[in-house]
C-alpha positions, 0 to 999 in steps of 0.5 A: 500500500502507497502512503499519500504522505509525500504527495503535494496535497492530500487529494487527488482532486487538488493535485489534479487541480494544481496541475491543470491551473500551473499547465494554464499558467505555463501555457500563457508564459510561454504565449507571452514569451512567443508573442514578444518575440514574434512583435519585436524584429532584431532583438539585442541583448539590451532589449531582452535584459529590459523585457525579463527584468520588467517586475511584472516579467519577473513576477510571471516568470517567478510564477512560471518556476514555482508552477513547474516545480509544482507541476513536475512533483506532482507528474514524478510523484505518480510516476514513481507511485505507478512504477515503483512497486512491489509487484516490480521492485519486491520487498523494497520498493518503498525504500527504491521509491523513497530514494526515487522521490528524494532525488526529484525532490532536491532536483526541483528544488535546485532547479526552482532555487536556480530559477528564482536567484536567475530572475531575482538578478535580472531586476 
């Protein structure tokens, strides 16, 4: 049996929510992103410095970062619930699926750390 502790929420129903709300979230970003880049010819590296270190850019790509690590814990989470199991790994599936989910835990916590300090230094 899988204990639900180290999900991000304690319902499925939330978990499904957080990630629909943060792929919407990550839809417009990358619009906005795409829709700057398709409106401005010859861009240099001036013009994109004022454009990511806008505070509103800044705030939305924040707001990208966290929703990505929130959206990639919850997909790696049920995928290392789904796969990682007894009837595959034995007697210590816990033990694989804890370690599993330990690494992507320090993995989207670098890359949302590395992230926030990239956009922080761009204002």
């Amino acid at each position: 049996m899988v204990i639900q502790a180290t999900a991000l929420s304690r319902s499925g129903l939330s978990d499904f929510l957080i990630q629909r709300v943060s792929a919407v979230v990550l839809a417009l970003y990358a619009l906005c992103v795409l829709g700057f880049f398709l409106v401005n010819d010859g861009l240099d590296h001036g013009a994109l410095v004022i454009f990511f270190g806008s505070p509103s850019m800044q705030a939305f790509g924040i707001l990208a970062v966290l929703c990505t690590a929130a959206h990639g814990w919850i997909g790696l989470w049920t995928v290392g619930t789904d796969y990682i199991r007894p009837h595959y790994f034995g007697s210590r599936a816990s033990a694989w699926r804890l370690l599993y989910q330990a690494v992507c835990a320090l993995a989207l916590f670098v890359y949302a750390w590395w992230g926030i300090r990239l956009f922080w230094s761009l204002g």
